[in-house]
PDB file of N, H, CA, C and O in Angstrom:
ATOM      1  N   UNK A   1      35.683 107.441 102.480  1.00  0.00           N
ATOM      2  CA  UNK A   1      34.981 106.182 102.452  1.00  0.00           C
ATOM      3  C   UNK A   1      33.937 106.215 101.342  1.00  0.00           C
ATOM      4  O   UNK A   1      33.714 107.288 100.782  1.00  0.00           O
ATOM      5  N   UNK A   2      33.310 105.157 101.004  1.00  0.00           N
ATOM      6  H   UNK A   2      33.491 104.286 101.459  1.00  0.00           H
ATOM      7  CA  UNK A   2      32.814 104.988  99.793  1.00  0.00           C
ATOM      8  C   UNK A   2      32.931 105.302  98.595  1.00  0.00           C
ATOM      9  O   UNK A   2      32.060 105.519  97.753  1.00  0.00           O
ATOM     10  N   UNK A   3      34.321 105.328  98.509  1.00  0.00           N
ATOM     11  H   UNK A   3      35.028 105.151  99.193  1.00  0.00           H
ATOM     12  CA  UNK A   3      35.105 105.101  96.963  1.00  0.00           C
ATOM     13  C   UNK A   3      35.085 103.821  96.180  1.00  0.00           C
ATOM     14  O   UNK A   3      34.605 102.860  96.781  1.00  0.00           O
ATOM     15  N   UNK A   4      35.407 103.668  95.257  1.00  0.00           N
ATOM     16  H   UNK A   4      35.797 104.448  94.769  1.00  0.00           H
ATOM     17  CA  UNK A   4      35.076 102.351  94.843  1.00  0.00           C
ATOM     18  C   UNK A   4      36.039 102.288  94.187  1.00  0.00           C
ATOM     19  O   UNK A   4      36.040 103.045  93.216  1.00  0.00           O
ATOM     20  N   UNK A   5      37.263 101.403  94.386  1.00  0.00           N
ATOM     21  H   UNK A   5      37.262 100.788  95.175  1.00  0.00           H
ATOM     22  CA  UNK A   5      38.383 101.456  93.364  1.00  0.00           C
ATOM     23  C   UNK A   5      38.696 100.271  92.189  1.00  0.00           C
ATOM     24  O   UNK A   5      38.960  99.182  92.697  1.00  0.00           O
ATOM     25  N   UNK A   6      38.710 100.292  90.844  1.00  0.00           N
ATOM     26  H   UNK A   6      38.495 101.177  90.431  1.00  0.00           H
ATOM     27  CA  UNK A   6      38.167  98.821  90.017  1.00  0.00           C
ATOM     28  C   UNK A   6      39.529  98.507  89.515  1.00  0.00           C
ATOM     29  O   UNK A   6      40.055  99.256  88.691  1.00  0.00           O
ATOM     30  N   UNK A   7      40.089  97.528  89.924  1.00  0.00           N
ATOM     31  H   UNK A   7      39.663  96.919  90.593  1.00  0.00           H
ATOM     32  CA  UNK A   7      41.290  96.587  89.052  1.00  0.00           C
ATOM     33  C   UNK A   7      40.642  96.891  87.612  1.00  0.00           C
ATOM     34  O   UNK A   7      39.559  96.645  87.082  1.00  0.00           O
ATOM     35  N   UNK A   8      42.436  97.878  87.044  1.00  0.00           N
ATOM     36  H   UNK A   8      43.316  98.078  87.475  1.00  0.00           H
ATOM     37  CA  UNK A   8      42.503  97.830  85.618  1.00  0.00           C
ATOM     38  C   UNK A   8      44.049  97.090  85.220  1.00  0.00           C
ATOM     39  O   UNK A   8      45.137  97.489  85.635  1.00  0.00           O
ATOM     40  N   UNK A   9      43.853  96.079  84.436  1.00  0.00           N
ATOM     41  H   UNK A   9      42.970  95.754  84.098  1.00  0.00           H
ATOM     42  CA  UNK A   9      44.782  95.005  84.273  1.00  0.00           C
ATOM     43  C   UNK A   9      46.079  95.635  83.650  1.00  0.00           C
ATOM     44  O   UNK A   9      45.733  96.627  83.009  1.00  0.00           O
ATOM     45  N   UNK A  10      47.140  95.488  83.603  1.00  0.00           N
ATOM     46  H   UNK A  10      47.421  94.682  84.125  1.00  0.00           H
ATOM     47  CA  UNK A  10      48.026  95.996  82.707  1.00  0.00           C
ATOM     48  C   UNK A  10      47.862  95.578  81.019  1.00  0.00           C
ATOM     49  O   UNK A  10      48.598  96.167  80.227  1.00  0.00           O
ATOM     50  N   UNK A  11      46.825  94.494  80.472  1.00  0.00           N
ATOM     51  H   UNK A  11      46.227  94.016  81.116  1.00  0.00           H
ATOM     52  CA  UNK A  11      46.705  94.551  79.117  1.00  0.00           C
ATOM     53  C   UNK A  11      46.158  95.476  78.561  1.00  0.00           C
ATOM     54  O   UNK A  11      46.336  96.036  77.480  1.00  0.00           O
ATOM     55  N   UNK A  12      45.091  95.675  79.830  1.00  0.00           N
ATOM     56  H   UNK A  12      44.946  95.220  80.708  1.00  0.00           H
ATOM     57  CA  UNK A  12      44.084  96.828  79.247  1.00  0.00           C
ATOM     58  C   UNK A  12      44.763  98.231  79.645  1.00  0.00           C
ATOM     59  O   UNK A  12      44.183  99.220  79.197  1.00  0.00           O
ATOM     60  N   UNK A  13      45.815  98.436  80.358  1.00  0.00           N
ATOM     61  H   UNK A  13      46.286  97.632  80.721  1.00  0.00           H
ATOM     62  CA  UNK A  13      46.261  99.729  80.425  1.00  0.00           C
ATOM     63  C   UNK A  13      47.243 100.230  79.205  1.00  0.00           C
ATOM     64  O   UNK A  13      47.450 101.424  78.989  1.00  0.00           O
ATOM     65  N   UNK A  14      47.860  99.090  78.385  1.00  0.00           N
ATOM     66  H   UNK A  14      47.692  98.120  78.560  1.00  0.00           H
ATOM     67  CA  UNK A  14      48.578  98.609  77.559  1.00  0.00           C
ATOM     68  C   UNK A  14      47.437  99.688  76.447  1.00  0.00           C
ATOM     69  O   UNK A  14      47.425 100.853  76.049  1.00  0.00           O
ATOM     70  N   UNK A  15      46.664  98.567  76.313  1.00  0.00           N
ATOM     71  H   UNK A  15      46.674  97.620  76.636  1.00  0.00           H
ATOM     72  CA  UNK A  15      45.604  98.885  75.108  1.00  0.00           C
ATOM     73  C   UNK A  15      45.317 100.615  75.464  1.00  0.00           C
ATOM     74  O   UNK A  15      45.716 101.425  74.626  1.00  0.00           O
ATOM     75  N   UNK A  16      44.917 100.906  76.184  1.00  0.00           N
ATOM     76  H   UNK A  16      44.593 100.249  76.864  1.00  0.00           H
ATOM     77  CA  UNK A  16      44.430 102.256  75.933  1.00  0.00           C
ATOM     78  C   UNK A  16      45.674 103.346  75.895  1.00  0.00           C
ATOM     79  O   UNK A  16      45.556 104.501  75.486  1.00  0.00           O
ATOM     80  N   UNK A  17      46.683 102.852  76.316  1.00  0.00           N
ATOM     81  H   UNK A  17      46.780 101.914  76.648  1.00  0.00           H
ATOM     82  CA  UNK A  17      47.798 103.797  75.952  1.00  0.00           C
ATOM     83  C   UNK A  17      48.485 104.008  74.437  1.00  0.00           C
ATOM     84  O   UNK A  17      49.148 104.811  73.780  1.00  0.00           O
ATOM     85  N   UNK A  18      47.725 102.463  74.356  1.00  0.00           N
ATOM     86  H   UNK A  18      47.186 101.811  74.890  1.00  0.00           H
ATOM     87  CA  UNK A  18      48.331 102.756  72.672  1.00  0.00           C
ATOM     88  C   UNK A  18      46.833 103.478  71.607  1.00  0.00           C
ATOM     89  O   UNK A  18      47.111 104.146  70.611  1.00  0.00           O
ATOM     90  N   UNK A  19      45.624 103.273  71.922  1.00  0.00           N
ATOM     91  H   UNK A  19      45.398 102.730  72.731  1.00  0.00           H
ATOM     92  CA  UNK A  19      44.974 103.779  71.525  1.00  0.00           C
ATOM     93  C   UNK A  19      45.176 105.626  71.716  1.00  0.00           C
ATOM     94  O   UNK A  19      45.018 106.450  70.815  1.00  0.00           O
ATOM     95  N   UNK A  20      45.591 105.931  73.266  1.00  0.00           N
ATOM     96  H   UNK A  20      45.718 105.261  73.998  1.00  0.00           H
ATOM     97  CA  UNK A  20      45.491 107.599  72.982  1.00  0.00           C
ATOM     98  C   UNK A  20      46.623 107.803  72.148  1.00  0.00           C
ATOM     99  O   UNK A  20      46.447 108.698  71.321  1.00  0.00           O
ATOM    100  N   UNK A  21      48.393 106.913  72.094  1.00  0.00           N
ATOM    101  H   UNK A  21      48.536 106.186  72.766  1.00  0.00           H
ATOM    102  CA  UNK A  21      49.293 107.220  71.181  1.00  0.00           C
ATOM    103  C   UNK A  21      48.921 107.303  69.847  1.00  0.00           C
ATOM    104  O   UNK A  21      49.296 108.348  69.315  1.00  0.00           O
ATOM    105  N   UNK A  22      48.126 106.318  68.929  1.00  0.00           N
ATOM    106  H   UNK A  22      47.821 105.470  69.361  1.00  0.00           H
ATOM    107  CA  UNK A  22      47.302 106.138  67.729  1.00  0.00           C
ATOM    108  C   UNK A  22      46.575 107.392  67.629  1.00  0.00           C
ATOM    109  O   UNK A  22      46.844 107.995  66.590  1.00  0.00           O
ATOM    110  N   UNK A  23      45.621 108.053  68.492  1.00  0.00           N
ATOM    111  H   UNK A  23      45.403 107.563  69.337  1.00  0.00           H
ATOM    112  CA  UNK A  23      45.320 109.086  68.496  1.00  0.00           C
ATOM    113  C   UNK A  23      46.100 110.577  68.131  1.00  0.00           C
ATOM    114  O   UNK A  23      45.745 111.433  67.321  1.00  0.00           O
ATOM    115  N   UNK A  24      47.327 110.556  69.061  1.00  0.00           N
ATOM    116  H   UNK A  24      47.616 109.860  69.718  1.00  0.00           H
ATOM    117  CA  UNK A  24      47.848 111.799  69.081  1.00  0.00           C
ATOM    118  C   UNK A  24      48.502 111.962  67.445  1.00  0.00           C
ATOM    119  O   UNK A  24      48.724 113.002  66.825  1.00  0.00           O
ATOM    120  N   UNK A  25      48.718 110.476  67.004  1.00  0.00           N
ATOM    121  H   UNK A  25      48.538 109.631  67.508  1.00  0.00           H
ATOM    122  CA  UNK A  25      49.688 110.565  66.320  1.00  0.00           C
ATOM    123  C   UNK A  25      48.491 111.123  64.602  1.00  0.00           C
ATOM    124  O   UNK A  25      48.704 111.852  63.634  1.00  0.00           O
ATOM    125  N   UNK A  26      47.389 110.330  65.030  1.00  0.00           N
ATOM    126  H   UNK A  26      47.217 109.737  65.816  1.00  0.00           H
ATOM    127  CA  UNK A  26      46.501 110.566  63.856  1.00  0.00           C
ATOM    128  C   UNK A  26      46.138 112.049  63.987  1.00  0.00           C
ATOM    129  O   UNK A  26      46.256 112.705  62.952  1.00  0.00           O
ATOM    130  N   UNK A  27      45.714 112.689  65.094  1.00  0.00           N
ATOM    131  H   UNK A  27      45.619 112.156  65.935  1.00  0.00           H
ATOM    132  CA  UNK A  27      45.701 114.269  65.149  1.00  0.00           C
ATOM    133  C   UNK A  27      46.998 115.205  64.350  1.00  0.00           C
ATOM    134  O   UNK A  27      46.856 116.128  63.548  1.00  0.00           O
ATOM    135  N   UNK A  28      48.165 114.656  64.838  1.00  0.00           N
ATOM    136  H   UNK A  28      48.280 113.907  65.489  1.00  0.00           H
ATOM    137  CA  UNK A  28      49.150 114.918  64.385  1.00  0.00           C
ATOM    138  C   UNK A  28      49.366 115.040  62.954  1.00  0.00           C
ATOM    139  O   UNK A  28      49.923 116.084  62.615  1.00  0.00           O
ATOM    140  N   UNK A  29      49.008 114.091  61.886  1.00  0.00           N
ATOM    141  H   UNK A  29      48.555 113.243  62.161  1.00  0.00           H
ATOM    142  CA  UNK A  29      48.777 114.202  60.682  1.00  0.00           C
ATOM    143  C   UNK A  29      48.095 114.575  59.982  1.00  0.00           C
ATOM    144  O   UNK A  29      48.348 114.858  58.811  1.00  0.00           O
ATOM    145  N   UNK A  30      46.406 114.722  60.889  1.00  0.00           N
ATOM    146  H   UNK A  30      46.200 114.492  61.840  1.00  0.00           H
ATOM    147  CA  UNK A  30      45.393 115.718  60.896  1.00  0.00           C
ATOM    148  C   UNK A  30      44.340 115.964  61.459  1.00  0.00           C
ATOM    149  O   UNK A  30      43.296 115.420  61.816  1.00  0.00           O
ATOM    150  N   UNK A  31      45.230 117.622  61.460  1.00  0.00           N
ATOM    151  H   UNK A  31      46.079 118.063  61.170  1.00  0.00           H
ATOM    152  CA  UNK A  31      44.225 118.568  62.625  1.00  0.00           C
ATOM    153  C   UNK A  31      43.100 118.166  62.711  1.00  0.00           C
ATOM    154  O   UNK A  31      42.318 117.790  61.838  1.00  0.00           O
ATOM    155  N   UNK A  32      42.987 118.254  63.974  1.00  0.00           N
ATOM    156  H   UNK A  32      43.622 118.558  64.684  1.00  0.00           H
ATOM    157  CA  UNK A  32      41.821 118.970  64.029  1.00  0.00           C
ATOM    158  C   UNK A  32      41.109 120.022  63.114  1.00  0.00           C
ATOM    159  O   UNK A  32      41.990 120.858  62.914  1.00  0.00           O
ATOM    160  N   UNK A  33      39.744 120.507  62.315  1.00  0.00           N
ATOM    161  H   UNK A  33      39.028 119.828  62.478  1.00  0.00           H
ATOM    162  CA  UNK A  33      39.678 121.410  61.622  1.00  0.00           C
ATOM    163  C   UNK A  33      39.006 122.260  62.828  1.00  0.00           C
ATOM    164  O   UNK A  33      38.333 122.990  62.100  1.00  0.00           O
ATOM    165  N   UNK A  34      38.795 122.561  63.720  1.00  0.00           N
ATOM    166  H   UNK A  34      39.342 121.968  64.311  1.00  0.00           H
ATOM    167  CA  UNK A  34      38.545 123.937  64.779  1.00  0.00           C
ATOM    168  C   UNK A  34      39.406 123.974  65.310  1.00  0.00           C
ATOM    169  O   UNK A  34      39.807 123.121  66.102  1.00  0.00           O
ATOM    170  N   UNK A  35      40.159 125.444  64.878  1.00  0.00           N
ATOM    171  H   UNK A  35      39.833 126.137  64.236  1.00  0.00           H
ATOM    172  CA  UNK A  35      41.211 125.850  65.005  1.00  0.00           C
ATOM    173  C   UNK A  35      41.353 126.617  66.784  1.00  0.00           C
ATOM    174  O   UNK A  35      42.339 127.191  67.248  1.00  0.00           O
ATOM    175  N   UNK A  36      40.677 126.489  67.126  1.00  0.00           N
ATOM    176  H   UNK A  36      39.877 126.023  66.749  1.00  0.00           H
ATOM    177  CA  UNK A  36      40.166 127.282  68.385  1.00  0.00           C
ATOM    178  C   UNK A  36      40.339 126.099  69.532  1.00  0.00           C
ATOM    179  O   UNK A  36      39.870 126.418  70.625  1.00  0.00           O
ATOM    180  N   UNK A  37      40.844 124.990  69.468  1.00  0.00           N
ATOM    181  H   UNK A  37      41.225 124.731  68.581  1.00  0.00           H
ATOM    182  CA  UNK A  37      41.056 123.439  69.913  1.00  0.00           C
ATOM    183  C   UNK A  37      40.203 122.819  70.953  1.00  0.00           C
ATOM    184  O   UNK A  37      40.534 122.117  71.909  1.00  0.00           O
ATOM    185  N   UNK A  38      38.548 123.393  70.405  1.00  0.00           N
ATOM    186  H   UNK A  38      38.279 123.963  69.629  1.00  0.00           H
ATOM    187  CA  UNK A  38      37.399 122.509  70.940  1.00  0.00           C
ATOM    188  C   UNK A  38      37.439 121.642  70.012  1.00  0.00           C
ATOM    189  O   UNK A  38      37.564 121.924  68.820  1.00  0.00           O
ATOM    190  N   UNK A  39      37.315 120.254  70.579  1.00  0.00           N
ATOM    191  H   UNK A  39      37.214 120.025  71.547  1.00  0.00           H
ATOM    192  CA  UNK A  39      36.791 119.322  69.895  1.00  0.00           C
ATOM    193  C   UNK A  39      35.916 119.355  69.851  1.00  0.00           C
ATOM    194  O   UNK A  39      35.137 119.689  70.743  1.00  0.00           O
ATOM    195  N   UNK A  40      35.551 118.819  68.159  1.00  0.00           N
ATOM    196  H   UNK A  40      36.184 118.548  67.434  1.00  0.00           H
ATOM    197  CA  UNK A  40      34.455 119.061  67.412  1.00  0.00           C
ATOM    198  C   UNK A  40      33.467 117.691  67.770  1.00  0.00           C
ATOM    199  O   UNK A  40      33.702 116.993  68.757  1.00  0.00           O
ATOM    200  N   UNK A  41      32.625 117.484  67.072  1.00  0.00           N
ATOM    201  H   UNK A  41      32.434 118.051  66.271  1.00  0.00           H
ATOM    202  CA  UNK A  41      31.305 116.387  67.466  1.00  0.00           C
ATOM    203  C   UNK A  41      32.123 115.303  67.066  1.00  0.00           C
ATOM    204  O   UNK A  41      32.515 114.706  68.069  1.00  0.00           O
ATOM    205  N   UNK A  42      32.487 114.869  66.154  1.00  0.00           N
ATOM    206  H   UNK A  42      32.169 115.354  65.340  1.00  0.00           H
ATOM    207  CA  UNK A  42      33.272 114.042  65.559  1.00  0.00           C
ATOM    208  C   UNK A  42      34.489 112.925  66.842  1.00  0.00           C
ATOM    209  O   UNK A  42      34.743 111.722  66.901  1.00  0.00           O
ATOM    210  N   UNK A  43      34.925 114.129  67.652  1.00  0.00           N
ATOM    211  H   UNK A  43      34.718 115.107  67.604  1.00  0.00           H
ATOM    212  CA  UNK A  43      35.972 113.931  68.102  1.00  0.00           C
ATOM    213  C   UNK A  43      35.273 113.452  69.526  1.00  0.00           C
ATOM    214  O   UNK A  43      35.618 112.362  69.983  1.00  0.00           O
ATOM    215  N   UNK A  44      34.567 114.029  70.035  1.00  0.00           N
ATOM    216  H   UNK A  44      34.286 114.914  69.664  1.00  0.00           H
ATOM    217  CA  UNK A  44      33.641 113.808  71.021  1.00  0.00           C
ATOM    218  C   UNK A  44      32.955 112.517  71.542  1.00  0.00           C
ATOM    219  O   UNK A  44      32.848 112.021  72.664  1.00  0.00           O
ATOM    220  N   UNK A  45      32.340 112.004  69.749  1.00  0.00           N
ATOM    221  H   UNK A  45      32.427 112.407  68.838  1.00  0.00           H
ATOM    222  CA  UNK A  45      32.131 110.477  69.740  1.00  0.00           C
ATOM    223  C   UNK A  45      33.004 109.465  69.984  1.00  0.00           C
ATOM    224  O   UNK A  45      32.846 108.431  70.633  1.00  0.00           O
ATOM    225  N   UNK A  46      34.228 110.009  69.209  1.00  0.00           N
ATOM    226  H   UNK A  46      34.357 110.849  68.682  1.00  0.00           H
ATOM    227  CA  UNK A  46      35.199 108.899  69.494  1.00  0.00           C
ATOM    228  C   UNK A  46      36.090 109.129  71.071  1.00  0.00           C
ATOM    229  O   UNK A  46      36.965 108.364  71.478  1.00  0.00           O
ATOM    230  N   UNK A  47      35.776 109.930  71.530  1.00  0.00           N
ATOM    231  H   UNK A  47      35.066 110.552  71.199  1.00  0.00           H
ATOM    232  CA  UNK A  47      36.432 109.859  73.550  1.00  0.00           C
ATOM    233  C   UNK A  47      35.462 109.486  74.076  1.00  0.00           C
ATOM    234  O   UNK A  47      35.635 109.132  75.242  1.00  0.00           O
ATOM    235  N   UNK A  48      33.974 109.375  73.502  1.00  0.00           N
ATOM    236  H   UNK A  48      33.834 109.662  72.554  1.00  0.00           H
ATOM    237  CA  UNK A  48      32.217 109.275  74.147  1.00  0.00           C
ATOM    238  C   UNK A  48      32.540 107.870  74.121  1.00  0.00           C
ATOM    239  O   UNK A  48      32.407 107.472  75.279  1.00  0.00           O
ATOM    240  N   UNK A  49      32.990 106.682  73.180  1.00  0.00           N
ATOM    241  H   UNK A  49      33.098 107.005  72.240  1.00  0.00           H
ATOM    242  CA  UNK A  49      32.606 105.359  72.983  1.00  0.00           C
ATOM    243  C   UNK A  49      33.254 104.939  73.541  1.00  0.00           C
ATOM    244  O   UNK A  49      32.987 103.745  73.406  1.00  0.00           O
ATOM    245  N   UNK A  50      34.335 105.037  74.418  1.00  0.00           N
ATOM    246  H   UNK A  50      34.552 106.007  74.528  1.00  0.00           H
ATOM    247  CA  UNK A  50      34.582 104.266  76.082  1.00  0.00           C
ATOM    248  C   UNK A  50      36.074 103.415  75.392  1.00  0.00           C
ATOM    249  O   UNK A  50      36.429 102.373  75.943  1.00  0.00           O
ATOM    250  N   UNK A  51      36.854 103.944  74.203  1.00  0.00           N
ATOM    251  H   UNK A  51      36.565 104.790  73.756  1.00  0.00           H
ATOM    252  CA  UNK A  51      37.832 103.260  73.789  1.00  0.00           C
ATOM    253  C   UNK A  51      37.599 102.282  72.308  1.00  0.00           C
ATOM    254  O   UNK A  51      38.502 101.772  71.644  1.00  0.00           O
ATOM    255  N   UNK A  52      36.097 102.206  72.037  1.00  0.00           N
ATOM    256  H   UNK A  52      35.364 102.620  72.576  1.00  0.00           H
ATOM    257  CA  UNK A  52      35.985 101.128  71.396  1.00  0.00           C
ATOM    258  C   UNK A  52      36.133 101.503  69.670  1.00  0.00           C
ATOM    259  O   UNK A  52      35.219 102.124  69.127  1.00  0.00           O
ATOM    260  N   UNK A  53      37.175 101.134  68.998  1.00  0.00           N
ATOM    261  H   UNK A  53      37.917 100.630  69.439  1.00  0.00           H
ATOM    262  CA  UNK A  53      37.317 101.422  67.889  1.00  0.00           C
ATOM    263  C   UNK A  53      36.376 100.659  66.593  1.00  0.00           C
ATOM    264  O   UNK A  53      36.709 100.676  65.408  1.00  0.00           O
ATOM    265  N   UNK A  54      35.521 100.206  66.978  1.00  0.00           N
ATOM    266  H   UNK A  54      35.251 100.192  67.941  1.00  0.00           H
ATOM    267  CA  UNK A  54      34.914  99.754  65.860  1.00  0.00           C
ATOM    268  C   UNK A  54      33.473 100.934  65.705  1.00  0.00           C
ATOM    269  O   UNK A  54      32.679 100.820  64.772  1.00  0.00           O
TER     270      UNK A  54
END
């Protein structure tokens, strides 16, 4: 009890699936440079800003 469960729409499940695909695919073309596969500060910000690409 006292879970809180929030309607996520299928546009917006849409959108962020294609944002982590855009992701994998941009990793994919280039690394990461810590080879040790902590993400670096860089990478951090952009999973920190809640999806928002601008």
């Amino acid at each position: 009890m006292g879970q809180i469960i929030q309607f996520v729409s299928k546009s917006e499940r849409e959108r962020l699936r294609l944002i982590r695909e855009a992701r994998a695919i941009y990793d994919s073309i280039f690394p990461p440079a810590d080879p040790s596969g902590e993400p670096s500060n860089g990478a951090n910000a952009r999973q920190g800003d809640g999806g928002n690409l601008a």
